[in-house]
VEXTI-560034 format. One record per residue: y negated, x, z negated of N, C-alpha, C in turn; residue number from 1. Coordinates in Angstrom, 1 decimal. Atoms other than C-alpha are relative to their C-alpha. Layout:
N
     nc2     nc1     nc3    cac2    cac1    cac3     cc2     cc1     cc3    k
       Y       X       Z       Y       X       Z       Y       X       Z  NUM
...
This chain:
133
     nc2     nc1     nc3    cac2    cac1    cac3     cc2     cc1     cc3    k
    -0.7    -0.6    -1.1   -28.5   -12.2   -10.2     0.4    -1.0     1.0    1
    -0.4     1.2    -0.7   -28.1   -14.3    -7.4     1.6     0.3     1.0    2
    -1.0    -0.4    -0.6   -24.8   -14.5    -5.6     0.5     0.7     0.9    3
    -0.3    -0.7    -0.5   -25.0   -12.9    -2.8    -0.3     1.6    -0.1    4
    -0.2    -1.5     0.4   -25.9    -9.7    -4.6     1.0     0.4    -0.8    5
    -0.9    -0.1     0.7   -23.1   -10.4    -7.1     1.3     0.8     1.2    6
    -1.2    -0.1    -1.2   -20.7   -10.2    -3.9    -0.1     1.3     0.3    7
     0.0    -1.5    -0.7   -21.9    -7.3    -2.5    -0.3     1.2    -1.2    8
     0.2    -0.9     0.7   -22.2    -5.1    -6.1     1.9    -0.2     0.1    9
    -0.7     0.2     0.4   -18.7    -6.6    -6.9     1.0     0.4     1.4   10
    -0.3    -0.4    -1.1   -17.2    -5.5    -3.2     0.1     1.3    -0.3   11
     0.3    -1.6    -0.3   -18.5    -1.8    -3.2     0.0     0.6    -1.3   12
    -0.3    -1.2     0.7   -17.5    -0.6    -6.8     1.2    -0.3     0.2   13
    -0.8    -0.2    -0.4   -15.0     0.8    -7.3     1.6    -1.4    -1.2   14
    -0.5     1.0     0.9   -12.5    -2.0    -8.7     1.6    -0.1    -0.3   15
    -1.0    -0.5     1.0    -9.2    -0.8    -9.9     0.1    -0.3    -1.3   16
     0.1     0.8     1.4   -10.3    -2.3   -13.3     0.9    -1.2     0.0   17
    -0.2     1.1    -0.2    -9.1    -5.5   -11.9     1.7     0.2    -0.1   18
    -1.2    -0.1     0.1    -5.6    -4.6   -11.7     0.8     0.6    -1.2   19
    -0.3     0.0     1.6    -4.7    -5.2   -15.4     1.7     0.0     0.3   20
    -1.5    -0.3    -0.4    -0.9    -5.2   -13.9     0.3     1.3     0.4   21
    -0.7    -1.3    -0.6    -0.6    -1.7   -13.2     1.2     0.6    -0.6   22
    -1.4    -0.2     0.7     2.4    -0.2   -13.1     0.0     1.7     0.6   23
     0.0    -1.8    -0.1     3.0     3.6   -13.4     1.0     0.7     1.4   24
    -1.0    -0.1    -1.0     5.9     3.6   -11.6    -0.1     0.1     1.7   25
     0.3    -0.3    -1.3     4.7     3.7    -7.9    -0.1     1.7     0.1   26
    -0.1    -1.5    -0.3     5.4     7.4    -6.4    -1.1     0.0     0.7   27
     1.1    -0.1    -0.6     2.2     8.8    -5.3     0.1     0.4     1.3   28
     0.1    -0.5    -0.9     1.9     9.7    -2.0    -1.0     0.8     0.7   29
     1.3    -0.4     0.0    -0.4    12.5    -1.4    -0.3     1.3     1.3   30
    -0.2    -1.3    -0.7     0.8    15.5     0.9     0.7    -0.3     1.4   31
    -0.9     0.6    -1.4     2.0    15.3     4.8     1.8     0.4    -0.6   32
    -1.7    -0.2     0.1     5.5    16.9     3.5     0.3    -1.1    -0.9   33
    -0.8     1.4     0.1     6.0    13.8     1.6     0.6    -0.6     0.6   34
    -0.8     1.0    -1.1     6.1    11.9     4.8     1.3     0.2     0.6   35
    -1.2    -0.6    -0.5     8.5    14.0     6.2     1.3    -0.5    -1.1   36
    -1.3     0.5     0.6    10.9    13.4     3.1    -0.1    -1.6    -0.1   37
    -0.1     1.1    -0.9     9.7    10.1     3.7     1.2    -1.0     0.8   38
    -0.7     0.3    -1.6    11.3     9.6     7.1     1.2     0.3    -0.6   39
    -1.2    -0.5     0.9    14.5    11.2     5.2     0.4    -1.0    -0.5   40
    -0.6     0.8     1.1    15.0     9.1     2.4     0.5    -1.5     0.4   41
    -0.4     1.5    -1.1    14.5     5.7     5.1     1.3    -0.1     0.5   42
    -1.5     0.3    -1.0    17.9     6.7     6.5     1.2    -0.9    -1.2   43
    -1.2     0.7     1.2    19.6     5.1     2.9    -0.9    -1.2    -0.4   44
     0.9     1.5     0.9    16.9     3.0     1.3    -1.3    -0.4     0.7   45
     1.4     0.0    -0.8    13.8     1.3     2.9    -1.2     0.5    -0.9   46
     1.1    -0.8     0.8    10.6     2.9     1.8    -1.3    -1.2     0.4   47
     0.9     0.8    -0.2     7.7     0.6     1.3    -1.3     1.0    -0.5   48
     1.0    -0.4     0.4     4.1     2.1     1.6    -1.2    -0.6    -0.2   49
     1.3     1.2     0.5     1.2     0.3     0.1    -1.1     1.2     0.4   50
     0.8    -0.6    -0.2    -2.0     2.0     1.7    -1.4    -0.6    -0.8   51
     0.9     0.5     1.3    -4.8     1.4    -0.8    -1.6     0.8     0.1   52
     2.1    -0.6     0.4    -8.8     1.6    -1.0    -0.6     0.0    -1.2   53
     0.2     0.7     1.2   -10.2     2.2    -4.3    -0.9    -0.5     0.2   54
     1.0     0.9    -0.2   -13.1     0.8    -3.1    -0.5    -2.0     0.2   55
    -0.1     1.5    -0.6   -12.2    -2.6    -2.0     0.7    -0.8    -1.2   56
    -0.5     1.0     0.7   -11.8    -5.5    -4.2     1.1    -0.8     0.5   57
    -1.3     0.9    -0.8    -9.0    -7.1    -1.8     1.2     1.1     0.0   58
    -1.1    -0.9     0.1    -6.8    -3.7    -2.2     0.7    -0.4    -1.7   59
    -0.7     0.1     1.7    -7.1    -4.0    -6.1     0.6    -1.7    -0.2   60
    -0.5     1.7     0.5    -6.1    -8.2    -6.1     1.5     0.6     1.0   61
    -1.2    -0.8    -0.6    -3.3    -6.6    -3.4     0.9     0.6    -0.8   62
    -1.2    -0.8     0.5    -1.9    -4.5    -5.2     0.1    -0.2    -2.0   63
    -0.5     0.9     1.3    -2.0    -6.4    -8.7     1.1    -1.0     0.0   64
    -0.8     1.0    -0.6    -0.1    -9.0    -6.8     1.5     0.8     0.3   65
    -1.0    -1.1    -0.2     2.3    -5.9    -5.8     0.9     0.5    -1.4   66
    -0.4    -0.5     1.1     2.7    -5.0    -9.2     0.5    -1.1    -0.9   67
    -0.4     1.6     0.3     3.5    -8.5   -10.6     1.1    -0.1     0.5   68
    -1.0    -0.1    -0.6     6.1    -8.4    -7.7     1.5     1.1    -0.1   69
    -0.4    -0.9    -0.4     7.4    -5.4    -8.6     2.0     0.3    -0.7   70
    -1.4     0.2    -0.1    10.8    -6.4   -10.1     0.9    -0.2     0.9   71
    -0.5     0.5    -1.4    11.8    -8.0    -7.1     0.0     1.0     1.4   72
     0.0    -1.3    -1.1    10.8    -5.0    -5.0     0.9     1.4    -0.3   73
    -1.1    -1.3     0.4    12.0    -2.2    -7.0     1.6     0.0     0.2   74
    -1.1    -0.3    -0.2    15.6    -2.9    -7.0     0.8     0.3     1.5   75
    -0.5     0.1    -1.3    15.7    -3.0    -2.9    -0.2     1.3     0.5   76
     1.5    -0.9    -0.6    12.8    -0.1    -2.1     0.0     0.9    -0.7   77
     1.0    -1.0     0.9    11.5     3.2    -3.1    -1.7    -0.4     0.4   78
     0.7     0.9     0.0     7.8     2.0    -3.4    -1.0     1.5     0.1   79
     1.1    -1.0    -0.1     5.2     4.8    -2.5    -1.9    -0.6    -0.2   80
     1.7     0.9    -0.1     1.0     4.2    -3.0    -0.7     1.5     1.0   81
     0.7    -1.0    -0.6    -1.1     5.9    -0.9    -1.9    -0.3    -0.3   82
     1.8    -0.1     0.3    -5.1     6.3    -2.2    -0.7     0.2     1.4   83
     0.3    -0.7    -1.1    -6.1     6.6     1.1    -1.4     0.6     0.1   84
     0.9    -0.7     0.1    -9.4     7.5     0.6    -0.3     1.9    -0.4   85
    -0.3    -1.5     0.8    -8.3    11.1    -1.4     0.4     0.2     1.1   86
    -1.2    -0.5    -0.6    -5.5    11.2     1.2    -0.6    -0.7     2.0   87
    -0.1     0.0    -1.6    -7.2    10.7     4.6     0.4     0.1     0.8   88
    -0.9    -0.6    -1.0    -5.2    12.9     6.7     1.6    -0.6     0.1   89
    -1.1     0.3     0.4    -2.4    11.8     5.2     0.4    -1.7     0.4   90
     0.4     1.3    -0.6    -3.4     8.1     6.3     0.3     0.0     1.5   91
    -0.1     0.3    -1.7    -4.2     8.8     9.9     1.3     0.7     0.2   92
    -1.2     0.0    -0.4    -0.6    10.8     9.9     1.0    -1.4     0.4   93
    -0.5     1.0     0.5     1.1     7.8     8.7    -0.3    -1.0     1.8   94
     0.5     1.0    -1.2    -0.9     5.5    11.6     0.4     0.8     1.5   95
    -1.1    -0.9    -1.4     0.3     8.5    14.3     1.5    -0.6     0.2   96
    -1.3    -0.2     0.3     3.8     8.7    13.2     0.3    -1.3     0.1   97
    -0.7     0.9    -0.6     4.8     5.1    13.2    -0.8    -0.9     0.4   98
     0.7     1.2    -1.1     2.1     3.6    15.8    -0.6    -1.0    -0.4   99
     0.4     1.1     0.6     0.2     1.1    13.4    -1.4     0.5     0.3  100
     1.6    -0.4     0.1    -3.6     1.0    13.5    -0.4    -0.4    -1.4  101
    -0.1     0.1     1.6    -4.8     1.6    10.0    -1.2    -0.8    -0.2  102
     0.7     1.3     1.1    -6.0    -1.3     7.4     0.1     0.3    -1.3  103
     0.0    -0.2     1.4    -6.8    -1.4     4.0    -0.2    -1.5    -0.2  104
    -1.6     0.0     0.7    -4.8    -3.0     2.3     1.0    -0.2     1.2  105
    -0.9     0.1    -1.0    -1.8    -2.2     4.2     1.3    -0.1    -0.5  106
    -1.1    -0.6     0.7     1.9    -2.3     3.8     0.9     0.1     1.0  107
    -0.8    -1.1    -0.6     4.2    -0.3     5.6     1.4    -0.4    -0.2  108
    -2.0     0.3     0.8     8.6    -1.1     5.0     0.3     1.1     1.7  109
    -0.4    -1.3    -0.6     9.9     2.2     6.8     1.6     0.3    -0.1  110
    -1.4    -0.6     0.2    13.8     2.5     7.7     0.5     0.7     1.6  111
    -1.0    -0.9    -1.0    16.1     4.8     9.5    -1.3     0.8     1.0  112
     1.0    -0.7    -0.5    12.4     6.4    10.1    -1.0    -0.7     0.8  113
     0.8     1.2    -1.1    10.6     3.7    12.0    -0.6    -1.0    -0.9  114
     0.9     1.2     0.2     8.2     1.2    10.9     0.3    -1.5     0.3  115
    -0.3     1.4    -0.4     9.8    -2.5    10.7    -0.7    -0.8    -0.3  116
     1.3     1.5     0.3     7.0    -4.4     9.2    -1.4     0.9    -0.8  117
     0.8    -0.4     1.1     3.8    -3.6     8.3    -1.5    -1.1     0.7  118
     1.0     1.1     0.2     0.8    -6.0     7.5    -1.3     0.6    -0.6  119
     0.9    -1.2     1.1    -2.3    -5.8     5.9    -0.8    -1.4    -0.5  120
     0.6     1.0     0.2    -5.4    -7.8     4.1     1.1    -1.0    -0.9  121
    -0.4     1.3     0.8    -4.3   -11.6     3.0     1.5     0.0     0.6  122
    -1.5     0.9    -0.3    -1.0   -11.7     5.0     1.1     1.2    -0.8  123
    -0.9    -0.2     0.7     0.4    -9.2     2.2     0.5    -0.8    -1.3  124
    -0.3     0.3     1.1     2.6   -10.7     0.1     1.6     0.1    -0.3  125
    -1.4    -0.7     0.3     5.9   -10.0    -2.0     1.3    -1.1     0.8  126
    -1.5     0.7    -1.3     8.1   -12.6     0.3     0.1     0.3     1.0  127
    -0.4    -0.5    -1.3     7.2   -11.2     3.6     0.4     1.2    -0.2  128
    -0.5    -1.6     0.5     7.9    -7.7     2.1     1.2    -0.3     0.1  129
    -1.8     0.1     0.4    11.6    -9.1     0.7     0.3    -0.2     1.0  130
    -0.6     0.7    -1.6    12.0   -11.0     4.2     0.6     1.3     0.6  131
    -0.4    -1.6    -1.3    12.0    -7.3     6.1     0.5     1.3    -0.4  132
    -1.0    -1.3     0.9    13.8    -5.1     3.5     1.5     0.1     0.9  133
């Protein structure tokens, strides 16, 4: 198998295998009336949403990295995942509602109902997260 077919098999399955760190604990985010309690819950605690491809090999090293992280995050955050692929609609709400143009891997920190930081790709990681809690 020569490399550049390794890349491109290893790209386009589905690779959620890879993230041997999973952690159960992420609240799923699957329904628009989520968002709404959402926007709610931002007025006390910041809500962090990780928008997720299961397709993408750079979502699952993301969000292994996330889960590794996730001592450090949980005690500040309620921590939502969003599959976006299942949850399309529920995506482009998200990208309406607080004005972001949507990326996979994305991450979202949502208070007092507004969007204070959200990244996506390589510039997530669990210190720029902590920085904007």
């Amino acid at each position: 198998m020569t490399l550049s077919l390794f890349v491109v098999l290893f790209f386009n399955l589905n690779m959620d295998w890879l993230s041997a760190g999973n952690n159960n604990d992420w609240i799923m985010l699957t329904d628009k009336e989520q968002l709404k309690m959402i926007i709610k819950e931002s007025e006390t605690i910041p809500i962090i949403i990780y928008k997720h491809s299961t397709r993408c090999g750079l979502s699952s090293m993301t969000k292994n990295m996330l889960d590794k992280g996730w001592g450090q995050l949980k005690p500040h955050s309620k921590l939502y995942y969003l599959d976006l692929l299942r949850y399309r609609e529920v995506s482009r709400m998200i990208a309406e509602k607080f004005n972001v143009r949507h990326q996979s891997p994305q991450i979202l920190i949502i208070k007092k109902g507004e969007s204070v930081f959200d990244t996506s790709h390589f510039n997530i990681n669990v210190e720029a997260i902590l920085e904007n809690l």
